[in-house]
C-alpha positions in Angstrom: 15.5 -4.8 -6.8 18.5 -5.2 -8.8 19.8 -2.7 -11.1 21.5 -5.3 -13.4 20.3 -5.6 -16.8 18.5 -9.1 -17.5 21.0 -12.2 -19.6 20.7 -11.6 -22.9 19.9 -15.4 -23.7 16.5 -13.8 -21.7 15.2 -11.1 -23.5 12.5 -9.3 -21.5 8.8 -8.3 -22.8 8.4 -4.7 -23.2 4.9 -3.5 -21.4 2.3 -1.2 -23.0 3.2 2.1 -22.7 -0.7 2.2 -20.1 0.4 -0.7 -18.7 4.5 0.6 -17.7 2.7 3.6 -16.3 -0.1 2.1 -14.2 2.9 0.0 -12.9 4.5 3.2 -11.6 1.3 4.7 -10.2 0.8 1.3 -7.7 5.1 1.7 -7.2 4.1 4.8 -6.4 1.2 4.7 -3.9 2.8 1.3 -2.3 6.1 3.5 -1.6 3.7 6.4 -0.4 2.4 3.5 2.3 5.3 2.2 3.4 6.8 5.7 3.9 3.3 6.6 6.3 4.0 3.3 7.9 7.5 3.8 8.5 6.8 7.3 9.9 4.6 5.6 12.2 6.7 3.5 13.6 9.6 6.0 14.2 7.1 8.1 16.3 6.0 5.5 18.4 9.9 4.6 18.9 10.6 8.0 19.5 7.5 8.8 22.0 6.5 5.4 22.8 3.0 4.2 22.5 -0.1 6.0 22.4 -2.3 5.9 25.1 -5.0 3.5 24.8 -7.8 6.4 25.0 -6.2 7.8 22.2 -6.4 4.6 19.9 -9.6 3.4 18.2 -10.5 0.1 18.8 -9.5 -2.7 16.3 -13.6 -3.3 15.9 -14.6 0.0 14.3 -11.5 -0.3 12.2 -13.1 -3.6 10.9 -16.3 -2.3 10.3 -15.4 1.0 8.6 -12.9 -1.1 6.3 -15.9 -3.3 5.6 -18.4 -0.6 4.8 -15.5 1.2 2.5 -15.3 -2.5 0.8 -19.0 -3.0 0.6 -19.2 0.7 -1.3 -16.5 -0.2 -3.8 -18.8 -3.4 -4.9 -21.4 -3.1 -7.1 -24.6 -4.4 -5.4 -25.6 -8.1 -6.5 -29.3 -8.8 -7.5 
């Protein structure tokens, strides 16, 4: 993102202080993500790819993000 400081004929909104810093939290945790993902691709460049007995299939992925979605969400009646 750009550095420069916004035209002054468009004056910026100033966010609730809870707001500014949950802001920074999800900066923080998407940075966090992109740094594991970016670690992960330099070891597979570095050592190639994993062998396929080492992988888990895209399947239980799926179904284990499912069930962690399904736990997050309140049960409907």
């Amino acid at each position: 993102m750009s550095e420069q400081p916004a035209p002054a004929d468009h004056a910026r909104q100033q966010l609730e202080p809870a707001a500014a810093d949950g802001l920074r939290a999800y900066a923080a945790r998407t940075r966090a993500k992109a740094d594991q993902f970016a670690a992960v691709l330099e070891d597979i460049a570095a050592n190639g790819l994993p062998s396929v007995e080492a992988c888990t299939p895209w399947e239980e992925l799926r179904e284990a993000h499912l069930a962690r979605l399904a736990a997050q969400r309140p049960a409907v009646a």
